[in-house]
DRENVO-922432 format. One line per field, with one value per residue: residue in one letter; x, y, z of N, C-alpha, C in turn. Coordinates in steps of 0.2 Angstrom, whole numbers, plus 5000, padded with zeros to 4 digits. Layout:
BEGIN
drenpa = [A  ...]
n.east = [X  ...]
n.north = [Y  ...]
n.up = [Z  ...]
ca.east = [X  ...]
ca.north = [Y  ...]
ca.up = [Z  ...]
c.east = [X  ...]
c.north = [Y  ...]
c.up = [Z  ...]
***
This chain:
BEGIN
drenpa = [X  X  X  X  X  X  X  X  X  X  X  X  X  X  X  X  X  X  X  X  X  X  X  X  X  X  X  X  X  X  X  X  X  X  X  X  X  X  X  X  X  X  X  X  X  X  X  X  X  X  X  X  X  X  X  X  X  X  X  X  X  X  X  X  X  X  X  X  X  X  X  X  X  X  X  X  X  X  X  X  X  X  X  X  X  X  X  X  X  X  X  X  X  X  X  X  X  X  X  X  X  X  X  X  X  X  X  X  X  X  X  X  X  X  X  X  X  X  X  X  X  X  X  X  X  X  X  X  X  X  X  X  X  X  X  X  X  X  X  X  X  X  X  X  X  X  X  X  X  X  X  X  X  X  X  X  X  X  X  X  X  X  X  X  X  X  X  X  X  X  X  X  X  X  X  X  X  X  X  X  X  X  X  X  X  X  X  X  X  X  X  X  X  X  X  X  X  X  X  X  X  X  X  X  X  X  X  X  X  X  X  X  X  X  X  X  X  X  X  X  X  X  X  X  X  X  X  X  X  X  X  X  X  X  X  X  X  X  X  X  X  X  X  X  X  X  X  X  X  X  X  X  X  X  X  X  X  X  X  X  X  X  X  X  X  X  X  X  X  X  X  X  X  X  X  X  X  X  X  X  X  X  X  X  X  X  X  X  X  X  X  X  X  X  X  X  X  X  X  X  X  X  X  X  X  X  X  X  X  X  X  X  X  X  X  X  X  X  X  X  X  X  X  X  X  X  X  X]
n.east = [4866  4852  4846  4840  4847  4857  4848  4844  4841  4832  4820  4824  4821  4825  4828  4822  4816  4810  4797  4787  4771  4756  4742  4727  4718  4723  4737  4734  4745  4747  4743  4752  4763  4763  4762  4777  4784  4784  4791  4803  4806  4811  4807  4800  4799  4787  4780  4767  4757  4747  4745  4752  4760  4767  4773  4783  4791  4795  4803  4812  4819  4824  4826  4820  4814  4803  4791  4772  4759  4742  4729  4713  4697  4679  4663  4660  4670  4675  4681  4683  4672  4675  4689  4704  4715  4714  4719  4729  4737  4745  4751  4759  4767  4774  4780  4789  4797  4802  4810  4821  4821  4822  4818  4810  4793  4775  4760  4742  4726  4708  4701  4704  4710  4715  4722  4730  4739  4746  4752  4758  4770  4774  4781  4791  4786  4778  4759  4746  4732  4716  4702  4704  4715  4724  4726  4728  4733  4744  4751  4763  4770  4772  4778  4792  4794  4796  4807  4816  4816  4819  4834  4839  4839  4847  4859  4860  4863  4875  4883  4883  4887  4900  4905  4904  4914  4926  4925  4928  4942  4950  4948  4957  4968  4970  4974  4984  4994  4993  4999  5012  5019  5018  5027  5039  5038  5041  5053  5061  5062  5067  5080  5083  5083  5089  5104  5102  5105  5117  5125  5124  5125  5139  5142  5140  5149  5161  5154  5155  5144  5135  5122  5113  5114  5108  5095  5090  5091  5084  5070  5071  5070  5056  5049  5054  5049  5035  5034  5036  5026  5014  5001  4987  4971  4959  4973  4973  4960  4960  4966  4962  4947  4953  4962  4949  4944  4954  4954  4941  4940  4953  4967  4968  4963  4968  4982  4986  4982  4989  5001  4998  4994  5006  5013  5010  5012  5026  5030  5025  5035  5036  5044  5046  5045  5036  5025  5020  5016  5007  5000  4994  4987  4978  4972  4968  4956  4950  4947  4938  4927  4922  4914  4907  4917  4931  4943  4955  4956  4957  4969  4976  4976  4976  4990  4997  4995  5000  5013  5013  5013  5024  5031  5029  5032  5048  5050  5047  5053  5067  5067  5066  5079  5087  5084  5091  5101  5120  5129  5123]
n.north = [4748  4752  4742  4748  4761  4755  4752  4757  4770  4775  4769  4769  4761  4746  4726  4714  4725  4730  4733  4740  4740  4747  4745  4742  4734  4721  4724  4721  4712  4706  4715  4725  4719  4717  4730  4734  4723  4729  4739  4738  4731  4716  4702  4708  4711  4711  4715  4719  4724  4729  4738  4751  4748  4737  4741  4748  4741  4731  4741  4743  4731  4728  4735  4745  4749  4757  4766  4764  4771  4768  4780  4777  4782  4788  4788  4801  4809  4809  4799  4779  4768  4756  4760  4765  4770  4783  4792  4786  4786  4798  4800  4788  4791  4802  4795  4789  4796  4802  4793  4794  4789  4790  4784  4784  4788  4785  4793  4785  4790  4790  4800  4816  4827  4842  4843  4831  4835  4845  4839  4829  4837  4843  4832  4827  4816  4809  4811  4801  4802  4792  4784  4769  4765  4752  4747  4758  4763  4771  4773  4765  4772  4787  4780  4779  4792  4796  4789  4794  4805  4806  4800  4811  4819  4813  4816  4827  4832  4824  4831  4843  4839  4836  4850  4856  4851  4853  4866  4870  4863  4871  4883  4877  4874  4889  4895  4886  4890  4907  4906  4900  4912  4921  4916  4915  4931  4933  4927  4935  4947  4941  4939  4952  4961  4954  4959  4971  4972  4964  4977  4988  4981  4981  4994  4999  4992  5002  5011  5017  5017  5004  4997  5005  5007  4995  4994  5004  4999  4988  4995  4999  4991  4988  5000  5004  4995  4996  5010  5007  5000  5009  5013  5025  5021  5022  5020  5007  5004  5007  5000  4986  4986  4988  4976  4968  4970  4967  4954  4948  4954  4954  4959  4969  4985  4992  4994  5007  5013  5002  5007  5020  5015  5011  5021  5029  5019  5019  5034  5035  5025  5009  4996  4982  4970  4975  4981  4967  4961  4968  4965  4954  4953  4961  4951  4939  4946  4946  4934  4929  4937  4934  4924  4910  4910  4903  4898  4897  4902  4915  4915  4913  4927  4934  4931  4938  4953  4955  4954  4961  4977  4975  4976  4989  4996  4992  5002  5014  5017  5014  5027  5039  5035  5037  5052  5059  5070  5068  5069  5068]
n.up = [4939  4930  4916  4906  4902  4892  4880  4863  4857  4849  4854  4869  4878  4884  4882  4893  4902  4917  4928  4940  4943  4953  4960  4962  4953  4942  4929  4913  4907  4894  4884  4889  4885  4871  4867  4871  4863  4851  4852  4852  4862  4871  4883  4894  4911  4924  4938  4952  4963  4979  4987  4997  5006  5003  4991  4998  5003  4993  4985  4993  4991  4977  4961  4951  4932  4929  4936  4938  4946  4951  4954  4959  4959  4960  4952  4957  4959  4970  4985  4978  4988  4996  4993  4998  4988  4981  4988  4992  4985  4981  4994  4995  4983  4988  4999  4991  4984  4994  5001  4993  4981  4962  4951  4937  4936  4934  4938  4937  4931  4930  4926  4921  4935  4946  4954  4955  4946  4950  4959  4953  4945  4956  4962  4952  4941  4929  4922  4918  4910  4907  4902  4900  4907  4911  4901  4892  4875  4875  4885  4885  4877  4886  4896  4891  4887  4900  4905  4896  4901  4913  4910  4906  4915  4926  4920  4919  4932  4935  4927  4931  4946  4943  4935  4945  4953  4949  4948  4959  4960  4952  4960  4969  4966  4960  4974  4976  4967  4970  4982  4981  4972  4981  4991  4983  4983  4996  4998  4990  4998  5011  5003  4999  5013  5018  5011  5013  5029  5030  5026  5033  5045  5043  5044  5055  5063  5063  5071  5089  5096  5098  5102  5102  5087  5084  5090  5080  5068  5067  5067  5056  5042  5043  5042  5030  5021  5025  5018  5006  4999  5001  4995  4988  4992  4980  4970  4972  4969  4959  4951  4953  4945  4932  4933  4934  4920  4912  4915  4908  4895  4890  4882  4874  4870  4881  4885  4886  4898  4906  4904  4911  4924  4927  4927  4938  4949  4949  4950  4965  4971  4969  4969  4958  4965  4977  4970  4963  4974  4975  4965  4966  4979  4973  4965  4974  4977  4965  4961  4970  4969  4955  4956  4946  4934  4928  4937  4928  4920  4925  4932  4922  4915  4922  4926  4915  4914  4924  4920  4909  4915  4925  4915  4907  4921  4922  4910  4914  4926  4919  4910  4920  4924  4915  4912  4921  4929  4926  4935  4946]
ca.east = [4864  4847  4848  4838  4850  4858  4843  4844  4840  4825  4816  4824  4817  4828  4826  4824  4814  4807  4791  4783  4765  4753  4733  4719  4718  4731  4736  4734  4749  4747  4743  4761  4771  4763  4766  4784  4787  4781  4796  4810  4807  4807  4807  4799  4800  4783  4777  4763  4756  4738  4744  4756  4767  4771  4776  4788  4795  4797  4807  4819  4822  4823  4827  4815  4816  4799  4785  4765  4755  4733  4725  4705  4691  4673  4662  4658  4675  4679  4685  4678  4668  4679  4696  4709  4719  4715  4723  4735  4743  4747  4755  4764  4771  4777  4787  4794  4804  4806  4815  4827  4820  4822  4817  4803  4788  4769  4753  4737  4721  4704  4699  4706  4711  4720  4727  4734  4744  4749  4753  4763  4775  4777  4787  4792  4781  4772  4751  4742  4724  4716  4698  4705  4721  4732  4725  4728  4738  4746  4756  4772  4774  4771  4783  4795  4795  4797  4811  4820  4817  4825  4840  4842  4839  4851  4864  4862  4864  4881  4886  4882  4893  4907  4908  4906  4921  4931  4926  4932  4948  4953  4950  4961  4974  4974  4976  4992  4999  4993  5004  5018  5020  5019  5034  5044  5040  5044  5060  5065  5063  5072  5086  5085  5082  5098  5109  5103  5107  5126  5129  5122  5132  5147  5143  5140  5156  5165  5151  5156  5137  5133  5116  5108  5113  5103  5087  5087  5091  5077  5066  5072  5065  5049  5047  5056  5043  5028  5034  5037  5021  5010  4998  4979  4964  4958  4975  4971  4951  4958  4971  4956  4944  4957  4962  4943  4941  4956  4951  4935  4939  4960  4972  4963  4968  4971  4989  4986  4978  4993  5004  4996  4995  5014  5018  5007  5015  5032  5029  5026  5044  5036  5049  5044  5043  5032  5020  5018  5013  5001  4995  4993  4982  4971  4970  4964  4949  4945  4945  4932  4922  4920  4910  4909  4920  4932  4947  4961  4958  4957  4976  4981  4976  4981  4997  4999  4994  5007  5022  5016  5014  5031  5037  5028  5036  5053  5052  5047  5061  5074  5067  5068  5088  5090  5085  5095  5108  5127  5133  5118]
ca.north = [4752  4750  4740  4752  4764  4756  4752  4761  4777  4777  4766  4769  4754  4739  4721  4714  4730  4730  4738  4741  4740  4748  4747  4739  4730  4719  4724  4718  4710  4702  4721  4728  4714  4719  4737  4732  4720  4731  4745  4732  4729  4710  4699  4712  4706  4714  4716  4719  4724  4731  4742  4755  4744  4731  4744  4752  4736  4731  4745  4740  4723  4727  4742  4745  4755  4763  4762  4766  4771  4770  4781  4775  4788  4786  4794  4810  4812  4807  4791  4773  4767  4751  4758  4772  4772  4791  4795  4784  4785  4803  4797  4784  4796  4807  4791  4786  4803  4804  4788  4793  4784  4792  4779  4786  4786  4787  4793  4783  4790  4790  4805  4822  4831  4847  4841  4826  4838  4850  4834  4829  4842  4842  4825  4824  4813  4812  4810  4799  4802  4787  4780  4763  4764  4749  4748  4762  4762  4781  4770  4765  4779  4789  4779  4782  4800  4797  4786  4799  4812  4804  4798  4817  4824  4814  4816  4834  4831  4823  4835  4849  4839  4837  4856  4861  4848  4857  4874  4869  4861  4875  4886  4876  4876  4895  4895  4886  4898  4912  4907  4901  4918  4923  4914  4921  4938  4932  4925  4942  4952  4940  4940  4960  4964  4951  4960  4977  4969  4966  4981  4992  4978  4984  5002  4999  4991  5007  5016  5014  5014  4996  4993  5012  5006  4988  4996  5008  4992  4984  4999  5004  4986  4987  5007  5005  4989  5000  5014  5005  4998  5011  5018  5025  5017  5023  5018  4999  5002  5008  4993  4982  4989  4985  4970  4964  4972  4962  4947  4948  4956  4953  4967  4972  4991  4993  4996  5015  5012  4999  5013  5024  5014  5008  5029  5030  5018  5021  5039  5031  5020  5004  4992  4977  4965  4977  4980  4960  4961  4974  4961  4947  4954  4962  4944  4936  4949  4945  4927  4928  4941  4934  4921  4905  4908  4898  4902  4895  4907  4921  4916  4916  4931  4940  4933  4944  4958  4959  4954  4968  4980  4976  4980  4997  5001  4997  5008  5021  5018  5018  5033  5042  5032  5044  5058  5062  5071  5063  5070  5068]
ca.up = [4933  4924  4910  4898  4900  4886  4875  4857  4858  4846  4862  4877  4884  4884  4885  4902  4904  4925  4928  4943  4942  4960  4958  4963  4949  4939  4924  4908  4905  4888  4880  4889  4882  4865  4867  4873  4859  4847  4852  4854  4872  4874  4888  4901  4917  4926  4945  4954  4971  4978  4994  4998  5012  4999  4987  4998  5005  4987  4982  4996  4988  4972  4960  4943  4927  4930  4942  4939  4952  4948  4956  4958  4960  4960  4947  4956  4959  4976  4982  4980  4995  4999  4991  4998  4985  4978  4994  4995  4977  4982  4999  4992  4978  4992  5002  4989  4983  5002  5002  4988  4974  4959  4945  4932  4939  4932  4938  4928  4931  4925  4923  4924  4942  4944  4962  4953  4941  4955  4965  4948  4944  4962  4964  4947  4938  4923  4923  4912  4911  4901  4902  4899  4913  4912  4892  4887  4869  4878  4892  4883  4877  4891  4900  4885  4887  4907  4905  4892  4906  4920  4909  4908  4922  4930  4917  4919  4937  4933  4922  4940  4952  4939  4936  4954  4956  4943  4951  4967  4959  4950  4966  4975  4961  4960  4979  4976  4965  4974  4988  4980  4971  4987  4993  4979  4986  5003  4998  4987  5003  5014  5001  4999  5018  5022  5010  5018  5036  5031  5022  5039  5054  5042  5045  5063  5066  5065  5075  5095  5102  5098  5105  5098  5080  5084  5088  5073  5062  5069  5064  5049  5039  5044  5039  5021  5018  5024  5013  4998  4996  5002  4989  4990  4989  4974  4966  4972  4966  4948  4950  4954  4941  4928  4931  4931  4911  4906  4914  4905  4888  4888  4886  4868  4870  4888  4883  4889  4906  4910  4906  4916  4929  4930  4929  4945  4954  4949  4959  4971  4970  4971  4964  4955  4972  4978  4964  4961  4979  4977  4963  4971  4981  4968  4959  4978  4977  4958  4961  4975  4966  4950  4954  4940  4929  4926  4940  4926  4916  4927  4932  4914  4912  4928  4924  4909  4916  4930  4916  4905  4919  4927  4907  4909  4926  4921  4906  4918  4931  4916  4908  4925  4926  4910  4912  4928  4925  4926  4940  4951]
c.east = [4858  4850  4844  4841  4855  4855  4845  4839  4833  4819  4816  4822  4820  4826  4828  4822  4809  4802  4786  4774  4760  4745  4731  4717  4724  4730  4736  4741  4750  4746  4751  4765  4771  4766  4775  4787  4788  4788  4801  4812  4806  4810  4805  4799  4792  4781  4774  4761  4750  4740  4752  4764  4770  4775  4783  4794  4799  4803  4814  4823  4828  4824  4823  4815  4810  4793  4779  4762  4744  4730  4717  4703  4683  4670  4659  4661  4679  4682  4680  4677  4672  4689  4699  4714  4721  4719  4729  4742  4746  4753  4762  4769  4776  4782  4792  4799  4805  4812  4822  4826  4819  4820  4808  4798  4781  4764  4747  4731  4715  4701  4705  4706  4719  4724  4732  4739  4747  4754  4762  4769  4777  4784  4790  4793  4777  4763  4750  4736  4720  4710  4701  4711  4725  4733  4728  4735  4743  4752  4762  4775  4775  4778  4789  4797  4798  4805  4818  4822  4820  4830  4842  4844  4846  4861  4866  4865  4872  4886  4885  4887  4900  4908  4911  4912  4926  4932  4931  4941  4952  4955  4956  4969  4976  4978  4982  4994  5000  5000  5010  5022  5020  5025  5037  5044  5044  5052  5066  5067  5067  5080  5087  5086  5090  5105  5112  5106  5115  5129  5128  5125  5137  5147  5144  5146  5161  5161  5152  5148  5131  5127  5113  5106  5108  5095  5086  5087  5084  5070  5066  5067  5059  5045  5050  5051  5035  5027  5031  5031  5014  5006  4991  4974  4962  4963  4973  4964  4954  4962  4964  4951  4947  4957  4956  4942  4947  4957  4945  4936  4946  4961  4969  4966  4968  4978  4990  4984  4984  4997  5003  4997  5002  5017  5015  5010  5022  5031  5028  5030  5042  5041  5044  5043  5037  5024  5017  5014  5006  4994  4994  4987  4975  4966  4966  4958  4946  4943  4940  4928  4919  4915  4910  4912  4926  4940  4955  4962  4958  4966  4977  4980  4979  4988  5000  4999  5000  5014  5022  5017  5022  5036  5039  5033  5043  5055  5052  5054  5068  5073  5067  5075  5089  5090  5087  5101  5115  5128  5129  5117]
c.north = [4749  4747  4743  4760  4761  4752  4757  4768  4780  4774  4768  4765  4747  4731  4719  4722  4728  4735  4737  4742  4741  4749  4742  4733  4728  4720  4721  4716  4707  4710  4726  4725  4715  4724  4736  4730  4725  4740  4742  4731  4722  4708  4704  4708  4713  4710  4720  4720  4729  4736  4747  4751  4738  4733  4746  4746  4730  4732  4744  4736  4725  4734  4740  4753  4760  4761  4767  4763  4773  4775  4779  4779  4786  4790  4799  4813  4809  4800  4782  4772  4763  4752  4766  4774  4778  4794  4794  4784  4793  4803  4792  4786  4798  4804  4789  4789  4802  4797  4789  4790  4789  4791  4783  4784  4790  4787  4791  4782  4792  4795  4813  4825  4836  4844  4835  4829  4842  4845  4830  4831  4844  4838  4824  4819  4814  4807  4808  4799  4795  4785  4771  4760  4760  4746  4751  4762  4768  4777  4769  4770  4784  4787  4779  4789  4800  4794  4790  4803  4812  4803  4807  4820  4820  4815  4821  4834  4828  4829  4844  4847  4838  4842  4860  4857  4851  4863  4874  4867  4865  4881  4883  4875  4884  4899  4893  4890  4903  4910  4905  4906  4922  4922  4917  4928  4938  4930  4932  4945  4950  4941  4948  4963  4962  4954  4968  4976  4968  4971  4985  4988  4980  4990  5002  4997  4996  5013  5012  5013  5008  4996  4999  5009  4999  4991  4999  5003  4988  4987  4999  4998  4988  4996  5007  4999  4993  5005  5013  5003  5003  5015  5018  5022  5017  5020  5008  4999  5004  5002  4985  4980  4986  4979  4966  4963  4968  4956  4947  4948  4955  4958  4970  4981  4995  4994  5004  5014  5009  5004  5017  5022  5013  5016  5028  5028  5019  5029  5039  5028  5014  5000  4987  4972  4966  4977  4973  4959  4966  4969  4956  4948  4958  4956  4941  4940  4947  4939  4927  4933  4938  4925  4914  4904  4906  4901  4902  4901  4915  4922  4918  4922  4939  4940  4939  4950  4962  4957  4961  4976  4979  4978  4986  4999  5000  5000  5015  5022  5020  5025  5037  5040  5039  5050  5064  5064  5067  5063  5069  5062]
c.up = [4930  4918  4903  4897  4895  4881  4870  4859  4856  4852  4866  4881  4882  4885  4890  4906  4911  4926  4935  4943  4951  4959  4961  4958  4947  4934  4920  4904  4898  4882  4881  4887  4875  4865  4865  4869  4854  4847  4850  4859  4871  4878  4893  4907  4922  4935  4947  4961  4971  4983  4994  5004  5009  4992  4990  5000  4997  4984  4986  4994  4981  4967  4952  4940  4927  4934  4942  4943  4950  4953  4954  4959  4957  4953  4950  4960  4967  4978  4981  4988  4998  4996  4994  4994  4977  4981  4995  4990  4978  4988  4998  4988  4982  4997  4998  4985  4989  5003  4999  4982  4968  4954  4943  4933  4935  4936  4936  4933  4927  4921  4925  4931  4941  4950  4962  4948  4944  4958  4962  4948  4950  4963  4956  4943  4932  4927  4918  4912  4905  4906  4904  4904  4909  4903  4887  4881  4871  4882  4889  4880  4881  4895  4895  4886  4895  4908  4902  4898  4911  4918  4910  4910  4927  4926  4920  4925  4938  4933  4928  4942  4949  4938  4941  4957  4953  4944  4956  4966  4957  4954  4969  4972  4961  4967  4980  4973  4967  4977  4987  4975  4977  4991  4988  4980  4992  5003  4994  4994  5007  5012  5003  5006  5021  5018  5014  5027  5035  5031  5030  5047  5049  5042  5052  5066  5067  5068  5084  5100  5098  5096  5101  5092  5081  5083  5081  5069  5063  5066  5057  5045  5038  5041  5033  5020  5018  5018  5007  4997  4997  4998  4991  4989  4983  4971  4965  4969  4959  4948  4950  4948  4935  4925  4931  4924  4907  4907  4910  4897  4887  4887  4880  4869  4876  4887  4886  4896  4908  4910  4909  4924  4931  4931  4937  4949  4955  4953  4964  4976  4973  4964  4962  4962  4973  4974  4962  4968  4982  4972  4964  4976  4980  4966  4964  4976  4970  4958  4964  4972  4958  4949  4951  4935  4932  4928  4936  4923  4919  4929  4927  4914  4917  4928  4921  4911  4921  4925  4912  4910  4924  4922  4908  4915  4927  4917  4909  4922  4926  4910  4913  4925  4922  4910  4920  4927  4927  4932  4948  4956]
***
């Protein structure tokens, strides 16, 4: 970890500040240690190199809190006659994002170029344009701003792989739930289907053709389960629909639509097993459709849903119990 990540905050530039320095020239060391002082940067520690393969082999060694790059250029814009390093301050730029390297990086050239601020905002980099280069009174601060930029950027960066970890954990928490509200359906039916199974071998036992009653047993199960759950499409699209508006907005005055819907399915004669099993697999589609938000609370709020709609459908079943006559 850099150690001007915990410099004062009005600086941002700690002592024992590491500086990279790449040009043609060397710079003026005695005006950066001013600068530097002059923040509450002291002791910098500075180095220096003329070429692009001493830079990168550098970086290998060594890791630093910010690294400018000169470009040179002639005066009628193109390169000097014995230096490539207009060409190369670009090139260099582009190996050392490619490598990986992250750490606050300056461009410091003489004069203005648009290709050097395209080339900028490319790799992101800041550009110092300055007559004077390794002089200029503009540099610390400059590097200031750059050093702010990169603390953030990689906070922000942080602050991404920690939510998308927290997405995915809370996925894979509703996934448990899901499934284990699933085993409690699984275990209802087992229960119900194996009480149906005694009561029907103690029917059979006073029936003499054995094997016939087996097959029909066999049958029956699987055509009372299809029954009972079978409703239209539409009611699973308004069933869907729903429960997206009270994930979003909570039950607020959806109190009529749950009613409605629990009469619906009560016509139908989905018992309560059934119905949880209809939501359960409403709540799979709303998880996967809804995107980023925040899967905790989309359980909490599915929970609710399916308690007060199990309230609704058995108000409905026992307003049907009542009003059946006695003897019926």
């Amino acid at each position: 970890m850099s150690d001007w990540l915990a410099a004062p905050p009005e600086s941002g530039v700690a002592a024992g500040f590491r500086l990279l320095c790449v040009g043609t020239t060397e710079p003026d060391w005695i005006g950066l240690t001013l600068q530097l002082d002059a923040i509450g940067c002291h002791d910098p520690r500075f180095r220096w190199v003329s070429t692009p393969s001493e830079t990168m082999t550098l970086l290998r060694q060594e890791n630093f809190d910010c690294i400018i790059i000169e470009c040179v250029q002639s005066i009628d814009g193109g390169k000097d006659r014995d230096d490539d390093n207009a060409w190369d301050a670009i090139a260099l730029l582009q190996a050392i994002r490619a490598s990986g390297c992250d750490d606050p990086l300056i461009l410091l050239s003489r004069r203005p170029d648009d290709g050097l601020v395209v080339d900028a905002c490319r790799f992101q980099c800041e550009l110092l344009v300055s007559s004077a280069l390794w002089s200029s009174r503009a540099l610390v601060n400059v590097m200031q701003r750059t050093i702010g930029q990169a603390l953030t950027a990689r906070e922000n960066h942080q602050h991404a792989v920690a939510n998308h970890r927290r997405l995915v954990r809370e996925r894979d928490e509703a996934g448990h739930l899901l499934r284990q509200q699933r085993d409690i359906i699984s275990e209802l039916e087992v229960l119900a289907h194996g009480v149906s199974a005694d009561s029907d071998c103690n029917r059979r036992q006073s029936v003499v053709c054995g094997a016939e009653s087996s097959d029909e047993d066999s049958e029956a199960i699987p055509e009372q389960r299809t029954h009972s759950i079978a409703v239209p499409d539409e009611v699973r699209t308004y069933y869907y629909e729903l429960l997206r508006t009270y994930v979003i907005m909570g039950s607020g005055n959806l109190g009529a639509e749950i009613g409605q819907l629990a009469r619906i399915l009560a016509e139908f004669k989905l018992s309560p097993r059934d119905t949880l099993s209809l939501h359960l697999e409403r709540v799979e589609h709303v998880v996967k459709g809804l995107g980023n938000r925040s899967t905790r609370h989309v359980m909490a709020r599915a929970d609710l849903l399916a308690l007060e709609l199990i309230i609704h459908l058995g108000e409905c079943y026992q307003q049907a119990a009542s009003a059946e006559p006695v003897g019926s």
